[in-house]
C-alpha positions in Angstrom: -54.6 -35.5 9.8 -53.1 -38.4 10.8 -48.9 -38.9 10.6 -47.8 -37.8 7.3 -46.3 -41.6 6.3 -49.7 -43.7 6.7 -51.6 -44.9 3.7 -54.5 -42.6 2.9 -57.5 -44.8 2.3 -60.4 -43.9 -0.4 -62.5 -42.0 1.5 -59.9 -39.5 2.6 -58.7 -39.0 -0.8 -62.8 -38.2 -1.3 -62.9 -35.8 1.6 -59.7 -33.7 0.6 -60.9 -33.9 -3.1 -64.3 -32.4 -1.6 -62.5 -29.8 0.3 -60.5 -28.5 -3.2 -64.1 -28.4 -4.9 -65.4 -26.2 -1.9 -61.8 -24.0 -2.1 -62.8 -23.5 -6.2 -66.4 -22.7 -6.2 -65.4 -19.8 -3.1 -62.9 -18.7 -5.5 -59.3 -19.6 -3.9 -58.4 -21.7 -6.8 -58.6 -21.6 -10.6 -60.1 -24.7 -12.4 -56.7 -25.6 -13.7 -55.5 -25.6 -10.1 -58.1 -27.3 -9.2 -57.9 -29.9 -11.6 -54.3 -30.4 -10.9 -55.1 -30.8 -7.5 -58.0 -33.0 -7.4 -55.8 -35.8 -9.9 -53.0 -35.5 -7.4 -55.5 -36.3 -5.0 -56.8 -39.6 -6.5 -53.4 -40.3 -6.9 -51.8 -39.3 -3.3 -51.0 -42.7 -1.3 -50.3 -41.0 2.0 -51.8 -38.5 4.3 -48.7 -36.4 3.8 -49.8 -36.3 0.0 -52.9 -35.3 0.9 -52.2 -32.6 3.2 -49.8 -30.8 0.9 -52.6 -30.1 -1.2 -54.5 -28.1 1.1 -51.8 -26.4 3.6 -51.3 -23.2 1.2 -55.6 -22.8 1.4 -57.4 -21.5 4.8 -59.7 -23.2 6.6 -63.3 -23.1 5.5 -65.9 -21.1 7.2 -68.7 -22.5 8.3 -72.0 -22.6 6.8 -74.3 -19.3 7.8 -77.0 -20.3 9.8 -80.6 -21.9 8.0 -83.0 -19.0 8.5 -86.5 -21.1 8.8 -88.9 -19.7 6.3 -92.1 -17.9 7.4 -95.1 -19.7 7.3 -97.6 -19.7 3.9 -99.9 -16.9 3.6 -103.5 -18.0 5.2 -105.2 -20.0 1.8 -102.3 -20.0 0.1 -100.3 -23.2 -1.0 -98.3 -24.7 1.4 -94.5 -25.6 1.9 -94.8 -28.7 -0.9 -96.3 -29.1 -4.3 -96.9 -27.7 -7.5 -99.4 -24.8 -5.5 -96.2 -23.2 -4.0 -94.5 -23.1 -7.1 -97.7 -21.7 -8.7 -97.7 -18.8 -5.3 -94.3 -17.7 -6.3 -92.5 -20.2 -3.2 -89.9 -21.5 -5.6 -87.9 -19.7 -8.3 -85.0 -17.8 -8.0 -84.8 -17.3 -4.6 -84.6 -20.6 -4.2 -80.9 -20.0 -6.0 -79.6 -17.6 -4.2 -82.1 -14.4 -5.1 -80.9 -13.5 -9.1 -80.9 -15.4 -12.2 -77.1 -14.8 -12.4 -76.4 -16.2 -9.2 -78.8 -19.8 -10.5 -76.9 -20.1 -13.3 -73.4 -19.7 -11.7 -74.1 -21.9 -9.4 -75.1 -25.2 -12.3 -72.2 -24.2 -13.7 -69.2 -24.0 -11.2 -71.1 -27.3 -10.4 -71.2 -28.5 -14.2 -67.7 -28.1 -14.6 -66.7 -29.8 -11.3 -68.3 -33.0 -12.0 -67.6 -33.0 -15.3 -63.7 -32.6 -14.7 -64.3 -35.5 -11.9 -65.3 -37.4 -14.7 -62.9 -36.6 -17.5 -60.2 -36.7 -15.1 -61.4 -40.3 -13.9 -62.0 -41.1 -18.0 -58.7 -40.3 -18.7 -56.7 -41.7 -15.8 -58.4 -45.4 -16.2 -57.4 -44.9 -20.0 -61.1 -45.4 -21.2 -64.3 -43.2 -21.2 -66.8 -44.1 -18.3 -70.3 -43.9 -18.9 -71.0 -39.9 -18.7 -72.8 -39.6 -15.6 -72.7 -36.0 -15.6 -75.3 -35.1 -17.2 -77.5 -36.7 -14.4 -76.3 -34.0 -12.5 -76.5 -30.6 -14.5 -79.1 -32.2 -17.3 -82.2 -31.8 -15.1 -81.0 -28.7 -12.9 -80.1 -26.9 -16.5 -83.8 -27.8 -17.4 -85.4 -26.4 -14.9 -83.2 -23.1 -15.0 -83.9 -23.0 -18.4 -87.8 -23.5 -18.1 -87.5 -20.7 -15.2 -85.3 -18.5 -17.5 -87.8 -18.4 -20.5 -90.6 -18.5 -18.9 -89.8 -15.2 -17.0 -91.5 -12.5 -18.4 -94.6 -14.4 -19.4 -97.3 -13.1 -17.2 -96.2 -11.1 -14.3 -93.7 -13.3 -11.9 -92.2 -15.3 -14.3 -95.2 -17.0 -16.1 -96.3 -18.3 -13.1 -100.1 -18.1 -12.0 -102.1 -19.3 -9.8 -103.8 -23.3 -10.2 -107.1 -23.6 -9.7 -108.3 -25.0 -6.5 
């Protein structure tokens, strides 16, 4: 960062507050901590601020390396569309292999934007529109519609479309 005494501008305050989200959902802070943090963040003027609210966390490591998906099955579906949901492409793979691990993930997410918000709500004294559920509304849905419709015929209710 910059020297500690220079005004922080908005999208720093962003970054850092992004940095604090990724420190929570691997587990190095507690939502309260992270709560704390992220107002102090919206509130820190200079980059000083803004760096004591990370120097106690270690870097983060970086993201594992995409592994490119094999290619469709010869006449099956392809890569797109509602045939590869129908061939088993999607589902809970697509969330990191378990149900458990889907519905971890819309949550740690669920309560990160929805403390942005309330923290936003009540620092500007008034409610803001709750955008929220923009975010974890249709995700939820379609975790739900996966969830109960596991079970249903083989590989989670899914069959195949007719061509």
């Amino acid at each position: 960062m910059p020297e500690p005494h220079l005004r922080a501008a908005d999208t720093d305050r962003s970054t850092v507050a992004g940095l604090l989200g990724e420190h929570m959902a691997a587990g190095r802070l507690t939502v309260a901590e992270y709560e704390d943090r992220l107002a102090r963040a919206y509130a820190s003027r200079t980059y000083g601020e803004l760096d004591a609210l990370t120097t106690d966390l270690p870097p983060l490591q970086p993201a594992r390396p995409v592994v490119p998906a094999s290619p469709p099955a010869p006449g099956s579906a392809g890569p797109v569309g509602v045939g590869h949901w129908a061939t088993g492409g999607w589902g809970w793979a697509a969330w990191g292999g378990t149900r458990a691990a889907a519905w971890t993930s819309w949550l740690t997410t669920a309560l990160i934007v929805t403390s942005i918000w309330l923290i936003t709500s009540l620092a500007s004294g008034e409610w803001h529109y709750p955008w929220p559920v923009w975010v974890v509304g249709p995700w939820g849905a379609v975790l739900l519609a996966q969830t109960l419709s596991e079970g249903r015929g083989g590989r989670g209710g899914r069959r195949e479309l007719p061509s």
